[in-house]
C-alpha positions as CSV (number, residue, x, y, z in Angstrom):
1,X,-34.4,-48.1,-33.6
2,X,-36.4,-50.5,-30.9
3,X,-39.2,-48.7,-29.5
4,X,-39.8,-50.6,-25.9
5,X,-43.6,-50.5,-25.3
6,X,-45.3,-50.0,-21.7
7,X,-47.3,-52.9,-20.1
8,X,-50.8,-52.6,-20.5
9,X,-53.3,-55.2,-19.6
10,X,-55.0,-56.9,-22.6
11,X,-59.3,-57.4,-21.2
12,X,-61.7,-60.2,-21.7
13,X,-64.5,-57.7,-22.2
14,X,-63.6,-54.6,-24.8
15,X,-66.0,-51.1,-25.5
16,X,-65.8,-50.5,-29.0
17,X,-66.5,-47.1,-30.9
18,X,-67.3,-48.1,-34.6
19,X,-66.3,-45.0,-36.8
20,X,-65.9,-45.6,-40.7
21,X,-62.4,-43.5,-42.5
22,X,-61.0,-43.8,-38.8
23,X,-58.8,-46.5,-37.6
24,X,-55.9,-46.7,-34.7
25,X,-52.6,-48.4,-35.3
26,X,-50.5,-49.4,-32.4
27,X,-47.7,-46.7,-31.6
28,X,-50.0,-44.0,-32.7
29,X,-52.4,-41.6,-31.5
30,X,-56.0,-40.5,-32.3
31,X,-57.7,-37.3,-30.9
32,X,-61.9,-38.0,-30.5
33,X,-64.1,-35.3,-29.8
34,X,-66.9,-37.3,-27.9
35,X,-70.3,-36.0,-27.9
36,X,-73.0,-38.7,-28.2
37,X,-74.8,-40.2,-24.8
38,X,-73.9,-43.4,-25.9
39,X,-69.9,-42.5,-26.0
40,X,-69.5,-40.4,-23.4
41,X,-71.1,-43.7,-21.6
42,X,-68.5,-45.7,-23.2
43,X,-65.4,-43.4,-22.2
44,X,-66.6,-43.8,-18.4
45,X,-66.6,-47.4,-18.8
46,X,-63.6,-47.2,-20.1
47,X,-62.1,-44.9,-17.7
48,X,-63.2,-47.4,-15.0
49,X,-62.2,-50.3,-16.4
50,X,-58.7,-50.3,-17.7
51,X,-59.0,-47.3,-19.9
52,X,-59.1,-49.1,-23.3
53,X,-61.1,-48.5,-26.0
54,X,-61.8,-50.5,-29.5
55,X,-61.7,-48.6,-32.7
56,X,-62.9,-50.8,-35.5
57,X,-64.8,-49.8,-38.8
58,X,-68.1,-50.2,-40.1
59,X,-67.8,-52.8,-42.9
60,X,-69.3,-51.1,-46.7
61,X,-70.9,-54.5,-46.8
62,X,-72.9,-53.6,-43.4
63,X,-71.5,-55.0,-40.1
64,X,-68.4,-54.7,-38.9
65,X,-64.7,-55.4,-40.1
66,X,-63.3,-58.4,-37.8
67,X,-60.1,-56.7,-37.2
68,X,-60.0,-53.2,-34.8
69,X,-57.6,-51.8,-32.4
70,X,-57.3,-51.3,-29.0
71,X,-56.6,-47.7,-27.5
72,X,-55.8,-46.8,-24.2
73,X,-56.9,-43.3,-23.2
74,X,-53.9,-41.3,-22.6
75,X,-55.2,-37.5,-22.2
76,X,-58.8,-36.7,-20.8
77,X,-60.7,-33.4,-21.0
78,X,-64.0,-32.7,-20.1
79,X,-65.6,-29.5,-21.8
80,X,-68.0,-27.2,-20.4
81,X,-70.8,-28.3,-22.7
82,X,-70.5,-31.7,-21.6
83,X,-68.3,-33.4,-24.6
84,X,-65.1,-35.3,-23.9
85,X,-61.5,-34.7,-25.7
86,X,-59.4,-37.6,-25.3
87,X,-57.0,-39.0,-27.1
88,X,-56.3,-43.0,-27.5
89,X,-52.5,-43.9,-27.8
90,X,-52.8,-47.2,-30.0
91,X,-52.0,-50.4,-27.7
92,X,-52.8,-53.7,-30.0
93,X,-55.7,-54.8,-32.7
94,X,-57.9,-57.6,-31.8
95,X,-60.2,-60.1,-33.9
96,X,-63.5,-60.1,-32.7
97,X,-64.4,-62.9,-31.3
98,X,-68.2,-62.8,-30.4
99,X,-70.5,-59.4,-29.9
100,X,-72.0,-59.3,-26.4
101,X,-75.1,-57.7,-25.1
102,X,-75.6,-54.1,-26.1
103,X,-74.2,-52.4,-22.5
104,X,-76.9,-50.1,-20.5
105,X,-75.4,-47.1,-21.8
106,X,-76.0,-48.2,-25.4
107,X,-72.6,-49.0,-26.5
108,X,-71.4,-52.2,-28.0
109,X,-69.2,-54.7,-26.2
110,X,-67.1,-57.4,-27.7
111,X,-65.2,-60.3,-26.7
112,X,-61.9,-59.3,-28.2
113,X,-59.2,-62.1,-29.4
114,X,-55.6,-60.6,-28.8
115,X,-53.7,-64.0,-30.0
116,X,-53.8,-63.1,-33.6
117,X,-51.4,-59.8,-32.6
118,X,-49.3,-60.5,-29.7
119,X,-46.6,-58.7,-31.7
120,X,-48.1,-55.4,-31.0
121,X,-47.0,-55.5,-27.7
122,X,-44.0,-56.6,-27.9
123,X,-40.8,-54.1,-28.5
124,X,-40.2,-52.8,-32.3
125,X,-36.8,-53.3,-34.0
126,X,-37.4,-51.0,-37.2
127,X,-34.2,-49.8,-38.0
128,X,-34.2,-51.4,-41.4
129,X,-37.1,-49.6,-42.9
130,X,-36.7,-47.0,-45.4
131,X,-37.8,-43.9,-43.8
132,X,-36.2,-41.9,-47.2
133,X,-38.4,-43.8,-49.5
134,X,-41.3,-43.3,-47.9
135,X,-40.5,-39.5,-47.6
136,X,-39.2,-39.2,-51.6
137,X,-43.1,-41.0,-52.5
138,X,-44.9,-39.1,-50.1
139,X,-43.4,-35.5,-51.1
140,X,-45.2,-35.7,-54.5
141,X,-48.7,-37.1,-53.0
142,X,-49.1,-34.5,-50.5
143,X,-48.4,-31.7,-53.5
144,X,-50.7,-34.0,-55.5
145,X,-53.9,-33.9,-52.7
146,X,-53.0,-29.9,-51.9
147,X,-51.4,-30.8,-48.0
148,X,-48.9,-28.7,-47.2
149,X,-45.8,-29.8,-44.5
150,X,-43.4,-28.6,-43.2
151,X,-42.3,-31.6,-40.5
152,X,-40.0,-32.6,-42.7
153,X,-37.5,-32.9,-40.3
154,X,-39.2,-34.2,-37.3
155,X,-40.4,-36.9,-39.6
156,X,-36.7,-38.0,-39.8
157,X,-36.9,-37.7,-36.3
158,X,-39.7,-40.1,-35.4
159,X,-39.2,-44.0,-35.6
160,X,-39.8,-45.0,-38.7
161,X,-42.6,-47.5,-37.3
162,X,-44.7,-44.5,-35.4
163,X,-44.3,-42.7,-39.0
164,X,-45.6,-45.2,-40.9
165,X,-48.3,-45.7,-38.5
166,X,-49.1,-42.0,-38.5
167,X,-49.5,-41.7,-42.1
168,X,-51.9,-45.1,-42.8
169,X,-54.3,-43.6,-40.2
170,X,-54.1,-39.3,-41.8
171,X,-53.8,-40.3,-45.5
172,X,-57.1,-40.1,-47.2
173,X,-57.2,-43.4,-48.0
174,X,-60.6,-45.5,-48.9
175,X,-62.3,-47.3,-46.1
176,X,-60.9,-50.5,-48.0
177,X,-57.6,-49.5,-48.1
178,X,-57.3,-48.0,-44.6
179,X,-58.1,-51.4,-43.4
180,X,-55.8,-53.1,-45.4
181,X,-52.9,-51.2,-43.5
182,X,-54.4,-52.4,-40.2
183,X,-54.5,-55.7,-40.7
184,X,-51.3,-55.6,-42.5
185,X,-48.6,-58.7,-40.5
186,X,-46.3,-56.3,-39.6
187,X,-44.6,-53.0,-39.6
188,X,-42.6,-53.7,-42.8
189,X,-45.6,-55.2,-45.2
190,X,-47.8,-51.6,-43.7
191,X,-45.0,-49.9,-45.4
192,X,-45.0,-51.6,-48.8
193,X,-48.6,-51.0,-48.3
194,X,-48.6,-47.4,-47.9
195,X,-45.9,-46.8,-50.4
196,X,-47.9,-48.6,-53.0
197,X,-51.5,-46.3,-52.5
198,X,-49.1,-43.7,-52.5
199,X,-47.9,-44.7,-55.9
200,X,-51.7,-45.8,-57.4
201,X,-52.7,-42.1,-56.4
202,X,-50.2,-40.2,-58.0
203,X,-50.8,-42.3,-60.8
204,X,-54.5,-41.5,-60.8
205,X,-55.8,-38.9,-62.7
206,X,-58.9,-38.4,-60.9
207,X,-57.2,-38.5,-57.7
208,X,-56.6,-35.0,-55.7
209,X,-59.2,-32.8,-57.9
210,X,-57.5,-34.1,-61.1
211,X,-60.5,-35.2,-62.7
212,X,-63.8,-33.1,-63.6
């Protein structure tokens, strides 16, 4: 199946929203419940400026990790306490390419580099991947870490890219490991990727409560 993506222009200038165990892949979506000053600052910069938002991880080493994504906001909601529900449909991941001056609102702006992923935008041909082999490894894990589903048949439904995308970024994966299926080349290695921590945790005994 070739998912054809919609034009969306790519900025010089990018708000970012570091938040570790959470990370956007292109074709997805992530729902943010934004409270903080400094965010809801962000999300009207956004709004006014092209509507895209970075999502990029805190680096366990301190800093950031180099590699993010890019989110436009698709669906806005402003609460009656103030906070903002939106949710970011993934667009393309960026490099950093230099940190600028903390904005007035006190959120973080980078330069972003897009060059790295100009694939992201571009229309997906995944027709190839094994959606089946995903689903057979993945039946066991989510037993494994107590998850119920019962999409089993929309997930045959969705392409299989979108899927794969889905489950890197709602797996309870390690910070490490999330970020590894971000930066992964392309749709096909993400699902080696994913397939393989699959594996690792049902072959962990101290993974999903299995260890005391």
């Amino acid at each position: 199946m070739t998912t054809v993506k919609e034009a969306v222009v790519l900025p010089d200038v990018l708000p970012i929203f570091p938040l570790a165990d959470a990370v956007l892949l292109p074709d997805a979506v992530l729902p943010l419940n934004i409270f903080e000053p400094r965010y809801l600052a962000m999300t009207n910069y956004a709004l006014a400026h092209g509507r895209l938002i970075g999502m990029i991880q805190p680096s366990p080493q301190g800093g950031l990790y180099q590699v993010g994504c890019a989110g436009r906001i698709a669906r806005f909601e402003e609460t009656p306490d103030g906070r903002y529900l939106i949710t970011l449909s993934g667009v393309s991941r960026f490099l950093v390419a230099a940190e600028l001056p903390l904005h007035a609102g006190g959120f973080r702006l980078i330069q972003p580099n897009w060059g790295p992923y100009k694939a992201d935008v571009q229309p997906v041909d995944d027709s190839a991947l094994c959606r089946e082999s995903l689903l057979t490894t993945l039946k066991p894990y989510l037993t494994k870490m107590d998850m119920s589903c019962d999409q089993w048949d929309s997930m045959r439904q969705i392409p299989c890219g979108k899927l794969v995308a889905t489950l890197s970024m709602i797996c309870p994966f390690s910070i490490e490991e999330k970020q590894m299926l971000l930066e992964a080349p392309d749709v096909e290695s993400r699902l080696k990727a994913l397939c393989a921590f699959l594996e690792n945790a049902l072959s962990d005994p101290c993974c999903g409560g299995g260890c005391h």
